[in-house]
N, C-alpha and C positions, 0 to 999 in steps of 0.2 A: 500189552497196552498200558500206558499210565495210569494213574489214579490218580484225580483232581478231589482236594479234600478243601469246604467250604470256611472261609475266615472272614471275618471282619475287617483285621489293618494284614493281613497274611497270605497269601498265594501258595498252597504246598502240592505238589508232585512226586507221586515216588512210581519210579519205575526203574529197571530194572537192577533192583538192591540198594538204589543211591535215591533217598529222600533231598529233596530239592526246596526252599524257603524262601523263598520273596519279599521283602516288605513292600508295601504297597498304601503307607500311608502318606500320602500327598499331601503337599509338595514337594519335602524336606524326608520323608518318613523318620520324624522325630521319638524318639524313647520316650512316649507318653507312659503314666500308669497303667492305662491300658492295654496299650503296644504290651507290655512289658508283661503282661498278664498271659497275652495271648502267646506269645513267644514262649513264657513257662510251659504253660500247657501244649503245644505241639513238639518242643524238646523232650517233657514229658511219654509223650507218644510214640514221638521218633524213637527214645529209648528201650522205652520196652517191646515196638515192633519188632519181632523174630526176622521180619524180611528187608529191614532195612541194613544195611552195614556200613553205609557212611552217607553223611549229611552233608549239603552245601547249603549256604548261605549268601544271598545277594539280595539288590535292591534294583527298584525302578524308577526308570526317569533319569535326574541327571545327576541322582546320590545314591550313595551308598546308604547312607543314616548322617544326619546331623547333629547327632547325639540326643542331649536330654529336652526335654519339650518346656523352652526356655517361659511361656506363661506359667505353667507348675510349679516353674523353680522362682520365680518373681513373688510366690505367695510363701517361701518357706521361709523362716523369720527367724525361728528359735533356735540354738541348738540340738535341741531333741529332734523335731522337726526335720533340721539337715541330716542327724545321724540315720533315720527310721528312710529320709530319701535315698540317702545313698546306700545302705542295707540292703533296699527292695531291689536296686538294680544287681548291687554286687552276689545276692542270691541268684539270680537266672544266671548270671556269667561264672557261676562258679557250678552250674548243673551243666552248660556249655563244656567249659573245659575239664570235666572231671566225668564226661561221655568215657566208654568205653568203645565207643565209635568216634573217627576221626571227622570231625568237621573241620568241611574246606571255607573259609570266607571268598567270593567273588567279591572284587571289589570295584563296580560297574563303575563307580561315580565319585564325589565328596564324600571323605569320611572324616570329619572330625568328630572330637569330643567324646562322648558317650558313644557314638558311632564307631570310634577307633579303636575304645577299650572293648566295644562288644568283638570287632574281627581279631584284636589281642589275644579273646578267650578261644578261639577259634583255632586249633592246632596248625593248619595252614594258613596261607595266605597268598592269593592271585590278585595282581591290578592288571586294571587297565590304563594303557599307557594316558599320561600326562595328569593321571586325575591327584587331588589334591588331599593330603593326608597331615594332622596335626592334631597336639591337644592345645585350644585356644584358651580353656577356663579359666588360666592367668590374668586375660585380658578383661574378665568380668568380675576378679577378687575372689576365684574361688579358685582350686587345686582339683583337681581330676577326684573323684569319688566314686567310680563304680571298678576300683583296681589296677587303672591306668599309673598308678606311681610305682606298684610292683611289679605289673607284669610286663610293663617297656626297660625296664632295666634289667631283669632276665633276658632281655629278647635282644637287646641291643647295648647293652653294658649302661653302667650309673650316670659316667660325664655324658655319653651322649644324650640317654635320656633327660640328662638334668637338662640339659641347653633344651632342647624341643620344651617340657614342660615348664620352665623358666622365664625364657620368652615367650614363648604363644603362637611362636612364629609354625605355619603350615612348609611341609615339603611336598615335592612331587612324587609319583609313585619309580621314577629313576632315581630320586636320592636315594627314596625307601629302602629298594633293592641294594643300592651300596650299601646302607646301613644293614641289612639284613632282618629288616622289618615285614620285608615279603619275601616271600620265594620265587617269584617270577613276576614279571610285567611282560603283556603280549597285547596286541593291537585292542582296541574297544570292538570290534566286529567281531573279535576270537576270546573272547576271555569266557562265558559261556560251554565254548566247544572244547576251550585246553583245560578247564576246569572239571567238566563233567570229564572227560578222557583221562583225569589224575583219580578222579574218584571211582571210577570203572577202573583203573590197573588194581586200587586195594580193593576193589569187591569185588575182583575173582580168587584174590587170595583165601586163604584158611580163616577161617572166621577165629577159629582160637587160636590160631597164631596171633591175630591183629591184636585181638584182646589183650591177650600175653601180652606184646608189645607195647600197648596201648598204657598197659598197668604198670611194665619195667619203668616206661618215659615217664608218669606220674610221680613214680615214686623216689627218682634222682631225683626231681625236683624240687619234693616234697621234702625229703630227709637228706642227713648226711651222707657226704658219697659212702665212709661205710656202711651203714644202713641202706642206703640202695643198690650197692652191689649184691648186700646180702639178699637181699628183697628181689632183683635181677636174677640171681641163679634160682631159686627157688620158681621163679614161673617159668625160668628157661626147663628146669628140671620136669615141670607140669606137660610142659606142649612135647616132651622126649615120647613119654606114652600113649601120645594120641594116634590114630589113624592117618591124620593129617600128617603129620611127620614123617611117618614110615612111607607115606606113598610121595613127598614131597619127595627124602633118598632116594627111593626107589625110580622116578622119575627121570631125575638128575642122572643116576647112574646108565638109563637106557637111553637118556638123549632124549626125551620126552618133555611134551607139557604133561604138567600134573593134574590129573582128576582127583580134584577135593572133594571127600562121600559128603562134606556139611550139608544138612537137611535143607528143602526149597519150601518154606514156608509161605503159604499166599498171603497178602496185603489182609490183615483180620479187619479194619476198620471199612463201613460202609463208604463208599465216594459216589461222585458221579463219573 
C-alpha cells in the first residue's frame, strides 16, 4: 500500500521502492525559498530511506515548475544578495544530482528556468509531448543561476546550449528529444505510467549494483576521464564480491530472472 507523507508546497508517495514528488505549489509551482526548503528536506529523507531506490519527480497542473519565484527575485539588488540566491538553489540541485539513487524528472507541463535546471539535476528525464522547455533568464538581464549554464552543456554540447541560453528562446519537448535534453517524450495521459514503469525496471535491480553505477556516472563527470576510469574499475571491482553479482551470473547462466537477496526494508517514516 503506499505511503502519503504530509507537505506544505509537496505531494510524496513512496510505494513500492520508488518515492514519487509532486510540486504542488500553485499556479506556476515556482522555486520559492521555501519551495526550495521543503524539497531539501524530503531529498534529504528520500536519501537516507533504506526502502526507497529511486525517485521521481513531477509537478501539477499545467507546469512542471516555472523556475525561481520572480517576486523574491525583484527584491534581490545587491551582489551578495544574488550570489547567497542563487547558492541556495544550487545547493538542493547539487544534493539532487549527486543521489546515489537515480532520480527520474516527469515532465507533466512548462519547464522553464529554475524549473529546467532543477529536472537538469535529475539524472533522467521524461516529457510530455508538446510541453514547453527553455532557459528564458536572458530575457530578464540575468543568466541562469541555479547550474543551468553547466549542466545543459554536458547534457547537450556548448553551441547548442549557448543558443537556448543566449536567446531565451523556449523549445518543445520533440526538439528536446533531438537535442538529447530528454530521453523520451510520450503522450501527456502516459508520462506518469512510462515513467513510474522506468523507475520499477531500476528498482528491481541490485541495489549495489545501481549505486556502483550511480557512483561510476558521477565520477566521469566529475574528473578526468583517467581519473574516472580509475574510479570505474575500483567499484566495478567492489560489486565482483557481492551476493548480488554472483546470483546475477548465476541467473544468466540458467536462463533465469535473478533473485536479488538486498534487504526489504519498511517505509521507517510515519505517513497516513
Amino acid at each position: 500500500m503506499p505511503h502519503q507523507f504530509p507537505h506544505q508546497f509537496l505531494e510524496e508517495t513512496i510505494s513500492h521502492h520508488v518515492g514519487k514528488v509532486t510540486l504542488q505549489s500553485q499556479p506556476a509551482n515556482v522555486l520559492s525559498q521555501s519551495v526550495l526548503k521543503e524539497l531539501d528536506q524530503v531529498f534529504r529523507e528520500l536519501e537516507e530511506d533504506e526502502y526507497v531506490r529511486v525517485a521521481v519527480l513531477t509537478g501539477s497542473g499545467r507546469f512542471f515548475c516555472a523556475g525561481a519565484d520572480i517576486k523574491e527575485l525583484a527584491e534581490v539588488s545587491t551582489a551578495h544578495r544574488g550570489t547567497e540566491f542563487a547558492s541556495h538553489g544550487q545547493v538542493l540541485l547539487n544534493r539532487i544530482e549527486r543521489l546515489d539513487k537515480p532520480v527520474i524528472a516527469a515532465i507533466n507541463g512548462t519547464c522553464v528556468g529554475g524549473g529546467l535546471e532543477l529536472a537538469l539535476a535529475c539524472h533522467m528525464r521524461v516529457a510530455a509531448a508538446g510541453v514547453a522547455l527553455g532557459l528564458p533568464e536572458i530575457k530578464l538581464g540575468l543568466i541562469p543561476g541555479f547550474g543551468g549554464t553547466l549542466r545543459l552543456p554536458l547534457i547537450i554540447g556548448a553551441s547548442q546550449a549557448a543558443e537556448l541560453i543566449l536567446t531565451g528562446e523556449l523549445i518543445t519537448a520533440e526538439q528536446a528529444l533531438v537535442l538529447g535534453l530528454v530521453n523520451r517524450v510520450v503522450p501527456a495521459q502516459d508520462l506518469l505510467q512510462e515513467t513510474m514503469a522506468i523507475a520499477a525496471k531500476i528498482a528491481e535491480k541490485g541495489r549495489l549494483a545501481v549505486r556502483a553505477a550511480m557512483r561510476a556516472i558521477r565520477s566521469g563527470l566529475d574528473r578526468p576521464l583517467a581519473q574516472g576510469l580509475v574510479r570505474e574499475a575500483e567499484l566495478f571491482g567492489g560489486v565482483c564480491e557481492t551476493p548480488d553479482k554472483k546470483e546475477g551470473i548465476q541467473a544468466f547462466l540458467e536462463k533465469r530472472e535473478p533473485k536479488f537477496a538486498d534487504p526489504e526494508p519498511q517505509v521507517r517514516r510515519s505517513g497516513s
